[in-house]
C-alpha positions as CSV (number, residue, x, y, z in Angstrom):
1,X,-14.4,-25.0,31.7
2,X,-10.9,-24.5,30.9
3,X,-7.7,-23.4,32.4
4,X,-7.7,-21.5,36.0
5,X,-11.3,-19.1,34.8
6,X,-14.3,-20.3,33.4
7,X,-14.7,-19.9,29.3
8,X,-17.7,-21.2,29.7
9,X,-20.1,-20.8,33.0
10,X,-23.4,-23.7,33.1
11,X,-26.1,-23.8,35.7
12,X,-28.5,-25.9,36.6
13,X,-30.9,-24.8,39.8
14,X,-34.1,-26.3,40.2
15,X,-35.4,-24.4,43.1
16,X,-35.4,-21.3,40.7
17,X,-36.4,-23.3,37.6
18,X,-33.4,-22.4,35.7
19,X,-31.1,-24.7,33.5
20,X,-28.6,-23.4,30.8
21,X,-26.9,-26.3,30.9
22,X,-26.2,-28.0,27.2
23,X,-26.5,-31.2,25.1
24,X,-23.6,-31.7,22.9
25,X,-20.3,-32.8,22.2
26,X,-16.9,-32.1,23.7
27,X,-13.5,-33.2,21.9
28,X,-9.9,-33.1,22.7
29,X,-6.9,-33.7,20.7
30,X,-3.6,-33.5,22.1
31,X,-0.8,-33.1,19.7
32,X,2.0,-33.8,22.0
33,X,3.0,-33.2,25.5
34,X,2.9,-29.5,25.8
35,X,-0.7,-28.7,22.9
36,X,-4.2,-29.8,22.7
37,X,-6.7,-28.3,20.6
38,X,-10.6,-28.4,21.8
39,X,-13.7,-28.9,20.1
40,X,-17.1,-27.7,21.9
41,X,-20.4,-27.5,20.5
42,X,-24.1,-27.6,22.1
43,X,-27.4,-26.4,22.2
44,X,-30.3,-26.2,24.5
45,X,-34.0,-24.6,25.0
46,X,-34.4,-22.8,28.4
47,X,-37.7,-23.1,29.1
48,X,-39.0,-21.1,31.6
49,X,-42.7,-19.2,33.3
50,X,-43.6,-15.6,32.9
51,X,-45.8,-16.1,36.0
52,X,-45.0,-18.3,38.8
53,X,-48.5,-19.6,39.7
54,X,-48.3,-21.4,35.9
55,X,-47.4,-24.8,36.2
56,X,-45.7,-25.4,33.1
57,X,-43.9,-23.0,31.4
58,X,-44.8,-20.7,28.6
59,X,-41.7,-19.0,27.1
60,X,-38.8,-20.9,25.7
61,X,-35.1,-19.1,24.1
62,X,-32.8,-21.7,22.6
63,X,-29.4,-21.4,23.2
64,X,-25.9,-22.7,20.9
65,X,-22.4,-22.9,22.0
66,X,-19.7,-23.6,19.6
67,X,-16.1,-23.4,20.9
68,X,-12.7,-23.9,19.3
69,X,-9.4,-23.2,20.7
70,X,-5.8,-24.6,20.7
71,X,-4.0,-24.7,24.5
72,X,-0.3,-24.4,25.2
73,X,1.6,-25.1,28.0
74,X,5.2,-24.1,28.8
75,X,7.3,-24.9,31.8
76,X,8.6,-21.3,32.4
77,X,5.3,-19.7,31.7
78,X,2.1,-21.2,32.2
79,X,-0.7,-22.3,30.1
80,X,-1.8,-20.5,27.4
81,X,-5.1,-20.6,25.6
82,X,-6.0,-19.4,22.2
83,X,-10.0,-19.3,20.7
């Protein structure tokens, strides 16, 4: 997640048997007070039933997140975010 919305939204709910969450890597670099680029990458197979009364589940769709973006912050205007 970055700045005040969400780039990025991950959930994990077990009551439902959903995850989307992701196994990767995150990096920041911050070039000086006011700018830091961002580095995200990840992936992850969601695994889920077609039928409830299965115990295990059946169907699988991998997911991949890749994310790069440079963020700016002024004192007069905010924070900016570029991807």
């Amino acid at each position: 997640m970055y700045g005040k919305g969400l780039a990025i939204n991950l959930l994990q709910d077990h009551l439902i048997d959903y995850d989307n969450s992701l196994k990767g890597l995150e990096l920041n670099y911050y070039l000086n007070d006011y700018s830091n680029m961002f580095f995200l990458a990840g992936e992850k197979a969601l695994f889920f039933r077609s039928n409830n009364a299965l115990d295990a589940p059946n169907l699988a769709v991998k997911n991949y997140a890749y994310m790069f973006g440079l963020e700016h912050s002024t004192d007069n205007w905010g924070i900016f975010h570029y991807f």
